[in-house]
PyMOL Python script that loads the backbone (N, CA, C, O; Angstrom):
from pymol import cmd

cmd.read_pdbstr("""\
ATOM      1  N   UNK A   1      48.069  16.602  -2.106  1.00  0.00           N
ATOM      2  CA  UNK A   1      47.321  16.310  -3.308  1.00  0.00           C
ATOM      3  C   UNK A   1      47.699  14.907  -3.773  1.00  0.00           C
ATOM      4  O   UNK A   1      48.880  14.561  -3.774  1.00  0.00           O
ATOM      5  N   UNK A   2      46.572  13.971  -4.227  1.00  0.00           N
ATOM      6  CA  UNK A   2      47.324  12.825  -4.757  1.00  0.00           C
ATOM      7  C   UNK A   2      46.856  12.859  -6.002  1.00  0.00           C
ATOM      8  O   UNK A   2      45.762  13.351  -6.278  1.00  0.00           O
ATOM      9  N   UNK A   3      47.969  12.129  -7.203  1.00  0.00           N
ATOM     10  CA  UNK A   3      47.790  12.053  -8.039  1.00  0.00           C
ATOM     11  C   UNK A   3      48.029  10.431  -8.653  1.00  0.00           C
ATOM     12  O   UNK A   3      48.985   9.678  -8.467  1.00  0.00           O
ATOM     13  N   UNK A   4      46.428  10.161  -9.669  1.00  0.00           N
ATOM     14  CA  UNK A   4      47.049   8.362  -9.866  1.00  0.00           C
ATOM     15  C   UNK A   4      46.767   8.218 -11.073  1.00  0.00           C
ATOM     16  O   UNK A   4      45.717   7.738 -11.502  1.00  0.00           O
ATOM     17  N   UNK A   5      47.692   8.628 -11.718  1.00  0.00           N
ATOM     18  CA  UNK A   5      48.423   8.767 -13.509  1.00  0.00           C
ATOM     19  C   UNK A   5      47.898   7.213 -13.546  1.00  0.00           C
ATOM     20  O   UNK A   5      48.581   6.211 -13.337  1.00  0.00           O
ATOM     21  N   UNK A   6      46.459   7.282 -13.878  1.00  0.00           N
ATOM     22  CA  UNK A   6      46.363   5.829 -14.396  1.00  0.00           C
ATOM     23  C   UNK A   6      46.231   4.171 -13.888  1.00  0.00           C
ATOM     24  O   UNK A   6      45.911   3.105 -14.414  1.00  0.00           O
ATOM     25  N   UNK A   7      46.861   4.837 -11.995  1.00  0.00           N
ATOM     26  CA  UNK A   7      46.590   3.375 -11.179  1.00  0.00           C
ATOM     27  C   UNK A   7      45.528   3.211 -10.581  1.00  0.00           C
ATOM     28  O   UNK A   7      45.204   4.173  -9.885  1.00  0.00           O
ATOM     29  N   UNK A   8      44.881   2.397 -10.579  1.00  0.00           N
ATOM     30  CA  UNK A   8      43.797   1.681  -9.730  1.00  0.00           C
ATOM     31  C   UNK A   8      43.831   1.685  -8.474  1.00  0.00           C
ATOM     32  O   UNK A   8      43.868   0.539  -8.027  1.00  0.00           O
ATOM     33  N   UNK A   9      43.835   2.466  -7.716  1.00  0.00           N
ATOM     34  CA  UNK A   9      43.872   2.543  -6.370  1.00  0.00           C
ATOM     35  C   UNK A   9      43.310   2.629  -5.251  1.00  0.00           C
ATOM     36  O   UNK A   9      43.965   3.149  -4.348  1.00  0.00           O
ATOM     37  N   UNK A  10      41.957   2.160  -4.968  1.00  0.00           N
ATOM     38  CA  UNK A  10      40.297   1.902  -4.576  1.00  0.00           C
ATOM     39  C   UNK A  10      40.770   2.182  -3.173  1.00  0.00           C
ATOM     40  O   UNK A  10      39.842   2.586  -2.473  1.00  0.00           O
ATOM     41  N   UNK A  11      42.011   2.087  -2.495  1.00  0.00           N
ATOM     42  CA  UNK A  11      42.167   2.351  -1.018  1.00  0.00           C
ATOM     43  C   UNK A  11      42.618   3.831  -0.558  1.00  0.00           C
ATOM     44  O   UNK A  11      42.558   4.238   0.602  1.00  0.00           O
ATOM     45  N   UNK A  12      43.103   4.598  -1.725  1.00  0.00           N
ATOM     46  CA  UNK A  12      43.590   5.958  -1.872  1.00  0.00           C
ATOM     47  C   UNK A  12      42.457   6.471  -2.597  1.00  0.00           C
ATOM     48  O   UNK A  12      42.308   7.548  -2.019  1.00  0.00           O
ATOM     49  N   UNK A  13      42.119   6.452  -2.928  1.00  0.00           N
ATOM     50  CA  UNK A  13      40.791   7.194  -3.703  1.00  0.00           C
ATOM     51  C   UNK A  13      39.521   7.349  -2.581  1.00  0.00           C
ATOM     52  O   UNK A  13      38.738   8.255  -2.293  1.00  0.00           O
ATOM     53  N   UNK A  14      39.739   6.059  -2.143  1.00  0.00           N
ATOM     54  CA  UNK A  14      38.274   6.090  -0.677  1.00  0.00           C
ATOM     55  C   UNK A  14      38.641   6.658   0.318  1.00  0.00           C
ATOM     56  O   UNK A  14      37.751   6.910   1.131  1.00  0.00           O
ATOM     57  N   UNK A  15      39.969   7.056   0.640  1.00  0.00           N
ATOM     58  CA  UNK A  15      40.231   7.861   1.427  1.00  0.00           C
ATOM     59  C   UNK A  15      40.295   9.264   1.237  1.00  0.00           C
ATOM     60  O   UNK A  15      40.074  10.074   2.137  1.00  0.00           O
ATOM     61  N   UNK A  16      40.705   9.661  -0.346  1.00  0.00           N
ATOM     62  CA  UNK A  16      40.760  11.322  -0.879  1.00  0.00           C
ATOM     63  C   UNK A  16      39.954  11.499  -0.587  1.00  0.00           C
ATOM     64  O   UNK A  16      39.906  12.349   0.303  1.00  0.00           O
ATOM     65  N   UNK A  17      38.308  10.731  -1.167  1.00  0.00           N
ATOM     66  CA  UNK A  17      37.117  11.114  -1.695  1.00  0.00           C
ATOM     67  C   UNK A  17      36.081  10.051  -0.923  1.00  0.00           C
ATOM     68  O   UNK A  17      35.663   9.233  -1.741  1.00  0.00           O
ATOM     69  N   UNK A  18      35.661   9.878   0.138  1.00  0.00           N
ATOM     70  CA  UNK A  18      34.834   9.209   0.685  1.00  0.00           C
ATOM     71  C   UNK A  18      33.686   8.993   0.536  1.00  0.00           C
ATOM     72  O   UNK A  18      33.098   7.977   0.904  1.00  0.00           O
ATOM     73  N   UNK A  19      33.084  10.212  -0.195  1.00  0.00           N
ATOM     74  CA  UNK A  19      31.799  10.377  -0.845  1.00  0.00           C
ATOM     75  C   UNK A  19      31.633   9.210  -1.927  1.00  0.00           C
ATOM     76  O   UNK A  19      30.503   8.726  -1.883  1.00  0.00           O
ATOM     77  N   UNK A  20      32.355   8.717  -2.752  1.00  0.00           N
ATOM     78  CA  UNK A  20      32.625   8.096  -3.913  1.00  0.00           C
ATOM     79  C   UNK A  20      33.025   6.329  -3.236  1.00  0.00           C
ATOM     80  O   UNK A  20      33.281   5.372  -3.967  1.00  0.00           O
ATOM     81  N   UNK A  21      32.982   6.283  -1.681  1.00  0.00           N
ATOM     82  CA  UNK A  21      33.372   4.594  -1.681  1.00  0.00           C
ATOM     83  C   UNK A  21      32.384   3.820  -1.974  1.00  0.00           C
ATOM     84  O   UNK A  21      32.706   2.634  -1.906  1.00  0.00           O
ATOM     85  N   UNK A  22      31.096   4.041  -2.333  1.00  0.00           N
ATOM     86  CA  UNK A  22      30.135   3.003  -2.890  1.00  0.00           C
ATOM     87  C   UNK A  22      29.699   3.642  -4.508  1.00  0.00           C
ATOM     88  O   UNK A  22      28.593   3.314  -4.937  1.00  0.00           O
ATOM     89  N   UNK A  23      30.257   4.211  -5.051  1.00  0.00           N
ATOM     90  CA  UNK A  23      29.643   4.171  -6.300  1.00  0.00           C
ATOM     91  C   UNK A  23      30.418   3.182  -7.171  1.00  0.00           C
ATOM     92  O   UNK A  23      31.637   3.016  -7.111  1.00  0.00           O
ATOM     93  N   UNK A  24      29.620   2.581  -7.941  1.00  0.00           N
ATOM     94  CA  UNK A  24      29.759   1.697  -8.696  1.00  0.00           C
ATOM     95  C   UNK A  24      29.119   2.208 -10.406  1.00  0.00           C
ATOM     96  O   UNK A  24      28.921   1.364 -11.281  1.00  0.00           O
ATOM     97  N   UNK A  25      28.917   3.443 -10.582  1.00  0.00           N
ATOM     98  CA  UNK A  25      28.412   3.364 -11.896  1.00  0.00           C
ATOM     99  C   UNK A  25      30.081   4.093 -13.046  1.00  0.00           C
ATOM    100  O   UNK A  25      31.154   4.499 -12.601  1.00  0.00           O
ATOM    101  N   UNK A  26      29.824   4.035 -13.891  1.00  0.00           N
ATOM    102  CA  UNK A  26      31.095   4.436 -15.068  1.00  0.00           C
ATOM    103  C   UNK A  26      30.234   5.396 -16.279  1.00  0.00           C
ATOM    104  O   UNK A  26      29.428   4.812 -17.003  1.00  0.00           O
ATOM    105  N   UNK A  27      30.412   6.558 -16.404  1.00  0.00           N
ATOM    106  CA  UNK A  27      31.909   6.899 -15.673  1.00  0.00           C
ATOM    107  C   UNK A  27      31.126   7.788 -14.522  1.00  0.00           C
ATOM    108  O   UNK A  27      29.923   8.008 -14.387  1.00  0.00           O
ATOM    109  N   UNK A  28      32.097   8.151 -13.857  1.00  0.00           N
ATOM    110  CA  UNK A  28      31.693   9.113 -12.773  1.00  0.00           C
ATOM    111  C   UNK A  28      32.530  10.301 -12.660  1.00  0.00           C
ATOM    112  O   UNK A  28      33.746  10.348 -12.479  1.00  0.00           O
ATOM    113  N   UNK A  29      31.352  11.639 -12.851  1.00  0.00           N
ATOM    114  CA  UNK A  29      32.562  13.401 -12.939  1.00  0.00           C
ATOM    115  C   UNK A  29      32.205  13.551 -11.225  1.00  0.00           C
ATOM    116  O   UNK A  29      31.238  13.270 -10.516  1.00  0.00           O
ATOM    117  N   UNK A  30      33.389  14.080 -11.037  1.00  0.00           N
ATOM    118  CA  UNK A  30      33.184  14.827  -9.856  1.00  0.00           C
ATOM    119  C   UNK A  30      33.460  16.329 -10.078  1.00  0.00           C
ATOM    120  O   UNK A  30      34.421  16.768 -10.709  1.00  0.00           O
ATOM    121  N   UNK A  31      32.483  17.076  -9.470  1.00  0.00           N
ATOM    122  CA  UNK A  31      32.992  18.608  -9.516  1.00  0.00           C
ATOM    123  C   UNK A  31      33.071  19.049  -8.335  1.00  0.00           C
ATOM    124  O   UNK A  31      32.340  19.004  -7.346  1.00  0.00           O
ATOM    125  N   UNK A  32      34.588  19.715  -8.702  1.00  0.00           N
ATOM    126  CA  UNK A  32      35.230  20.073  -7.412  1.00  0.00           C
ATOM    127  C   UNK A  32      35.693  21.974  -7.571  1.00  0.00           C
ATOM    128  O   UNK A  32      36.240  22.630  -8.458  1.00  0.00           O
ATOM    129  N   UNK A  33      35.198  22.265  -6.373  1.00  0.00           N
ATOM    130  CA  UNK A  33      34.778  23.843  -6.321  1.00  0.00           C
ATOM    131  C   UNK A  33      36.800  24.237  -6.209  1.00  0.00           C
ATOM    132  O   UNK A  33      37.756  23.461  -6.180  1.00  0.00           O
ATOM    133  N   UNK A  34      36.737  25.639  -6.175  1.00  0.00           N
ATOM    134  CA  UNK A  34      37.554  26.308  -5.831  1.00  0.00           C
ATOM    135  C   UNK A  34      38.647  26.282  -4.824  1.00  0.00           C
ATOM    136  O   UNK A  34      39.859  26.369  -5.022  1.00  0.00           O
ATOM    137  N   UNK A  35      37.867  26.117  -3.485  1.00  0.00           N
ATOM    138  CA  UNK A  35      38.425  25.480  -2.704  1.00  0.00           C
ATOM    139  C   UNK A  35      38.730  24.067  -2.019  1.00  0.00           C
ATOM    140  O   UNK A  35      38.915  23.667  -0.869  1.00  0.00           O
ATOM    141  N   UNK A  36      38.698  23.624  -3.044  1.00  0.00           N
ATOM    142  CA  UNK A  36      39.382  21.900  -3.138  1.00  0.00           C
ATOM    143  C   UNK A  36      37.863  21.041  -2.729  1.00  0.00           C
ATOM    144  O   UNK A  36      37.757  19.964  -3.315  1.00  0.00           O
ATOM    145  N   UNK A  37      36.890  21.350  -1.948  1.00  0.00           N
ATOM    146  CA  UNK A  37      35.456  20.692  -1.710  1.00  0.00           C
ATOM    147  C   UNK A  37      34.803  19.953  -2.624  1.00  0.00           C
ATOM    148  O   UNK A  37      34.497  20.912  -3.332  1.00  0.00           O
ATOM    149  N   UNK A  38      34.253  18.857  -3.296  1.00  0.00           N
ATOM    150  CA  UNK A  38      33.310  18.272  -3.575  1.00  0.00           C
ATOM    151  C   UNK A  38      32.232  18.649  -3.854  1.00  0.00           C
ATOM    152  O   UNK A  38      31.357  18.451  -3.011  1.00  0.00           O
ATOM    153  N   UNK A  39      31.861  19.330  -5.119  1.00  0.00           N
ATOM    154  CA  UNK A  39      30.379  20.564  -4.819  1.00  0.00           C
ATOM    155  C   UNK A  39      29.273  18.930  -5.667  1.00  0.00           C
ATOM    156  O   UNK A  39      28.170  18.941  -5.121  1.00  0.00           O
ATOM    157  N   UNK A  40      29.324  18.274  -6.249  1.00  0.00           N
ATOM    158  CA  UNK A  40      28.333  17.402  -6.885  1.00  0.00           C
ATOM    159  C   UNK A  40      29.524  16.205  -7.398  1.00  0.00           C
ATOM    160  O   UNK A  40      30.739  16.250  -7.590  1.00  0.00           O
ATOM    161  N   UNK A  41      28.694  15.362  -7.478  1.00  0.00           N
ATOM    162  CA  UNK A  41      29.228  13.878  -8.306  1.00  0.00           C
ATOM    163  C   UNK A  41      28.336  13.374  -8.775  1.00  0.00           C
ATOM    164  O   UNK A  41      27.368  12.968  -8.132  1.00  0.00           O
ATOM    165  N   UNK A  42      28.532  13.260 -10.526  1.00  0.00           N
ATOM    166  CA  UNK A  42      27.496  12.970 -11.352  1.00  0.00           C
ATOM    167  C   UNK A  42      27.963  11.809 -12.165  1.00  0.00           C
ATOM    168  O   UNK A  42      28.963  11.851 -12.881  1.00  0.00           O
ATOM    169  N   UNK A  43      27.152  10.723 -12.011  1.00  0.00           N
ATOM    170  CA  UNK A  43      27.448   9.228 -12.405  1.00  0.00           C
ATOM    171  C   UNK A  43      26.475   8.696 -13.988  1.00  0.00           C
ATOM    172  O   UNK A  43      25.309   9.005 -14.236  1.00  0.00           O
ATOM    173  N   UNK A  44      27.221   8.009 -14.682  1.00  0.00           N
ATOM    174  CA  UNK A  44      26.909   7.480 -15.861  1.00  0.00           C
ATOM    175  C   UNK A  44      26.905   8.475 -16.936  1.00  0.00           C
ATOM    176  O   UNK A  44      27.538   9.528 -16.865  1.00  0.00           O
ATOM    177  N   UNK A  45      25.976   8.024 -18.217  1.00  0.00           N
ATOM    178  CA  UNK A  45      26.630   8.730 -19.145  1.00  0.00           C
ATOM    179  C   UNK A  45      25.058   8.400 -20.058  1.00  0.00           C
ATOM    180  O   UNK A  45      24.457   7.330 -20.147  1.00  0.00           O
ATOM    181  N   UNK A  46      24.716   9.709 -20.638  1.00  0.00           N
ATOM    182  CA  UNK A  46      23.505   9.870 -21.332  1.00  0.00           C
ATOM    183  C   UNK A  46      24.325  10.280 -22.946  1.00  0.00           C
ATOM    184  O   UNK A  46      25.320  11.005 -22.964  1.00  0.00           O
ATOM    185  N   UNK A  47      23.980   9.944 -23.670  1.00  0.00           N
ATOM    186  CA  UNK A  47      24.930  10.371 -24.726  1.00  0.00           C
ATOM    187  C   UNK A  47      24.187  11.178 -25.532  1.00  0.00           C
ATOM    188  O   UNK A  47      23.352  11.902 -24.989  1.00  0.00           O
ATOM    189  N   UNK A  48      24.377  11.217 -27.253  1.00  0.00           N
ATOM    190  CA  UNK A  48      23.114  12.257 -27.957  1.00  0.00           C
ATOM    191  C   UNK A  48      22.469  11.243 -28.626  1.00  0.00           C
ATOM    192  O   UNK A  48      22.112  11.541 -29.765  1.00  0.00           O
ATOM    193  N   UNK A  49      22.142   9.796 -28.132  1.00  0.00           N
ATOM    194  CA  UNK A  49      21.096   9.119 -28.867  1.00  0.00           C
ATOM    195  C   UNK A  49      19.963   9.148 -28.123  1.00  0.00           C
ATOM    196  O   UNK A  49      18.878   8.628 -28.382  1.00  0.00           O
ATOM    197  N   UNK A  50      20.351   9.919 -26.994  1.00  0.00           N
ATOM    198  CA  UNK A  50      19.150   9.434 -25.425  1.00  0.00           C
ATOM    199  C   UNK A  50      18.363  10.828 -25.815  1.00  0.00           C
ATOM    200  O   UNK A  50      17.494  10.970 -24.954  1.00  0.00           O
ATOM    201  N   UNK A  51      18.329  11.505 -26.401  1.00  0.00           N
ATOM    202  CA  UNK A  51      17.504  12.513 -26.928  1.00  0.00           C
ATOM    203  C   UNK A  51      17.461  13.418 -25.568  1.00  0.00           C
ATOM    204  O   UNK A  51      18.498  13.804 -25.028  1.00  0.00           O
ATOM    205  N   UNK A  52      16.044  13.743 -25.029  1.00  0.00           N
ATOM    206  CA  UNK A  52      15.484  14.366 -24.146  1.00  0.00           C
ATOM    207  C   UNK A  52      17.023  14.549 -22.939  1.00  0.00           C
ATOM    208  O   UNK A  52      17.729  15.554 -22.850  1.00  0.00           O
ATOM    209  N   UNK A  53      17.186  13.186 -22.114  1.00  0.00           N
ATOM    210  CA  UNK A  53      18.077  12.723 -21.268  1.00  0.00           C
ATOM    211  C   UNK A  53      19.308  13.781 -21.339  1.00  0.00           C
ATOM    212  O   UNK A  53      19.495  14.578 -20.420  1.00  0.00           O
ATOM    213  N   UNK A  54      20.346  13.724 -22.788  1.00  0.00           N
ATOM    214  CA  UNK A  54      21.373  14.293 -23.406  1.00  0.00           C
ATOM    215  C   UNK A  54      21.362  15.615 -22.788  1.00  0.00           C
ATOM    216  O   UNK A  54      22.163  16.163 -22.031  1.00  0.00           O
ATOM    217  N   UNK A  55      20.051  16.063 -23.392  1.00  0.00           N
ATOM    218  CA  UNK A  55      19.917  17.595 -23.731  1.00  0.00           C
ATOM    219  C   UNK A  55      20.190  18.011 -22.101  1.00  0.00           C
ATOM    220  O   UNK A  55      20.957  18.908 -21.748  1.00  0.00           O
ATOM    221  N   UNK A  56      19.392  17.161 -21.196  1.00  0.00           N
ATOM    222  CA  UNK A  56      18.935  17.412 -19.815  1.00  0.00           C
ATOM    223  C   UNK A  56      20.741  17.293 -18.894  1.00  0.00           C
ATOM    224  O   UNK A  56      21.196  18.037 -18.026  1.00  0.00           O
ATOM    225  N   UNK A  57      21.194  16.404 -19.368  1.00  0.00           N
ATOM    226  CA  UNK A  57      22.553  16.220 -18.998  1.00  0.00           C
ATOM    227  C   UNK A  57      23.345  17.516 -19.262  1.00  0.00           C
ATOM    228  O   UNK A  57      24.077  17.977 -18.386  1.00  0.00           O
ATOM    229  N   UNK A  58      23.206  18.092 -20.440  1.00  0.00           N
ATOM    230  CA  UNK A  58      24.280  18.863 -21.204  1.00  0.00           C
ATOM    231  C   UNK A  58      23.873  20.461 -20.270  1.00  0.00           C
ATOM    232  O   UNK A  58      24.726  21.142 -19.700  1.00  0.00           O
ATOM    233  N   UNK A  59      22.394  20.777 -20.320  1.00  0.00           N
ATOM    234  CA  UNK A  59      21.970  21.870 -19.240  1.00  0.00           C
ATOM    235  C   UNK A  59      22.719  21.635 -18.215  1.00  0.00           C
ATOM    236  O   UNK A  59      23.835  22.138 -18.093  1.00  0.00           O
ATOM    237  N   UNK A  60      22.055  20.644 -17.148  1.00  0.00           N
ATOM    238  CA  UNK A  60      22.785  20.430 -15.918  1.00  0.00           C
ATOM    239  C   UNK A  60      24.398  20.695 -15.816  1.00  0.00           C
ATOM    240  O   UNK A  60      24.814  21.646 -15.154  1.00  0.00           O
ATOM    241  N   UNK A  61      25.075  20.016 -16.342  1.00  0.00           N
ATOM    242  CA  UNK A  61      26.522  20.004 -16.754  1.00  0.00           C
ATOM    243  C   UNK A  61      27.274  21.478 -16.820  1.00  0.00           C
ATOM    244  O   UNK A  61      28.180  21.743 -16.029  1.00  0.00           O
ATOM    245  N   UNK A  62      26.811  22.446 -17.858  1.00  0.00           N
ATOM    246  CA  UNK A  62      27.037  23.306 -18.271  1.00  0.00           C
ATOM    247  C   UNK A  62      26.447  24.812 -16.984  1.00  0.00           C
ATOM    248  O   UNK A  62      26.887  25.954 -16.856  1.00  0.00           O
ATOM    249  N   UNK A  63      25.475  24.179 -16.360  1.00  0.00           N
ATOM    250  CA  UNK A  63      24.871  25.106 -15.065  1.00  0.00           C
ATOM    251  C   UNK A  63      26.042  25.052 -13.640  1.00  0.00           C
ATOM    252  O   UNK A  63      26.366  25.880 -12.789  1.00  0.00           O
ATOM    253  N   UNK A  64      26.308  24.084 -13.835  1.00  0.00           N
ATOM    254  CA  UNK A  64      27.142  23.335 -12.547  1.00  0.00           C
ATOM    255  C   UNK A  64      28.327  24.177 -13.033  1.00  0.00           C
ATOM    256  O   UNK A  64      28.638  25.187 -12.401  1.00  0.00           O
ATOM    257  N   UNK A  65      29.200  23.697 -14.446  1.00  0.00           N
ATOM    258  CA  UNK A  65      30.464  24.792 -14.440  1.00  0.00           C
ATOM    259  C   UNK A  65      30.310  26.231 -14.492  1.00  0.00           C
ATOM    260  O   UNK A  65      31.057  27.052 -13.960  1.00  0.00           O
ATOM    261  N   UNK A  66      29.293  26.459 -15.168  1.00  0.00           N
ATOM    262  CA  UNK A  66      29.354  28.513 -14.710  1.00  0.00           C
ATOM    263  C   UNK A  66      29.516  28.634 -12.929  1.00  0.00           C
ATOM    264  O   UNK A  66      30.423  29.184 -12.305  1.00  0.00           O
ATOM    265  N   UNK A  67      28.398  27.974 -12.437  1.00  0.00           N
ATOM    266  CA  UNK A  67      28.798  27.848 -11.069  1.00  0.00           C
ATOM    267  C   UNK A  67      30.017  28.313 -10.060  1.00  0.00           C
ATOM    268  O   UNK A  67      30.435  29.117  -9.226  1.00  0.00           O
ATOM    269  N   UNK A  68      30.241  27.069 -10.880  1.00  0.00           N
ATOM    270  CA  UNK A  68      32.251  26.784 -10.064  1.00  0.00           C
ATOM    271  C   UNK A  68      32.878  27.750 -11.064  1.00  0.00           C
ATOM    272  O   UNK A  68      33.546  28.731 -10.736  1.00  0.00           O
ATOM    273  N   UNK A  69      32.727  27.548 -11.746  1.00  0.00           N
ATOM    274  CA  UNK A  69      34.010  29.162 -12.482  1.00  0.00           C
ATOM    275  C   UNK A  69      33.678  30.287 -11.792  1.00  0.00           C
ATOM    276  O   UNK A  69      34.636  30.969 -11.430  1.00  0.00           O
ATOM    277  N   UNK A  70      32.156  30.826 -11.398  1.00  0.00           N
ATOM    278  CA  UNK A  70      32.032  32.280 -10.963  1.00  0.00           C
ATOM    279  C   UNK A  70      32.593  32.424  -9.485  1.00  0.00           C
ATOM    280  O   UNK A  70      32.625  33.514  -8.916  1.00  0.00           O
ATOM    281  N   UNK A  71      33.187  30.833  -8.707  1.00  0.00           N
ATOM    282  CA  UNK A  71      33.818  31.192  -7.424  1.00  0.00           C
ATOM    283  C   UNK A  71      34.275  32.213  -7.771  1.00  0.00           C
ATOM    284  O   UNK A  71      34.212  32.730  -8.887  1.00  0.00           O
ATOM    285  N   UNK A  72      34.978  32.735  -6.451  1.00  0.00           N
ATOM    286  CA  UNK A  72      36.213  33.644  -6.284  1.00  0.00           C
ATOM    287  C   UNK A  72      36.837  33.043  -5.438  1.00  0.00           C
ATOM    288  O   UNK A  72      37.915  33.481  -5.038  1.00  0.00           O
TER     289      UNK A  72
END
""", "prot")
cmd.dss("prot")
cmd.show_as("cartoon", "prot")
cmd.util.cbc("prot")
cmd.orient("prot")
């Protein structure tokens, strides 16, 4: 497991997570299933002024963790 309390580490990170060596947007969630896998990576940030967008974010978001919690 690596852990980077805060360092910048673009050569350890592209290697944990390879999926993620060209994204360039901020911020970026990754959701990661049960068994340590990569289930989605969801980039940027809709906030509650973006109206419609927000709401559409906050569904998605909230669909994705029931998801991964109902692993076993």
């Amino acid at each position: 497991m690596i852990y980077w309390y805060g360092v910048s580490d673009k050569e350890a990170a592209a290697k944990a997570l390879p999926a993620l060596n060209h994204v360039m947007s901020f911020p970026t969630t990754i959701f990661i299933g049960r068994d340590g896998k990569v289930r989605k990576i969801h980039t940027g940030f809709s906030g509650p002024g973006t109206g419609k967008y927000y709401e559409e974010f906050v569904a998605d978001f909230n669909k994705t963790m029931d998801q991964l919690l109902a692993e076993k």
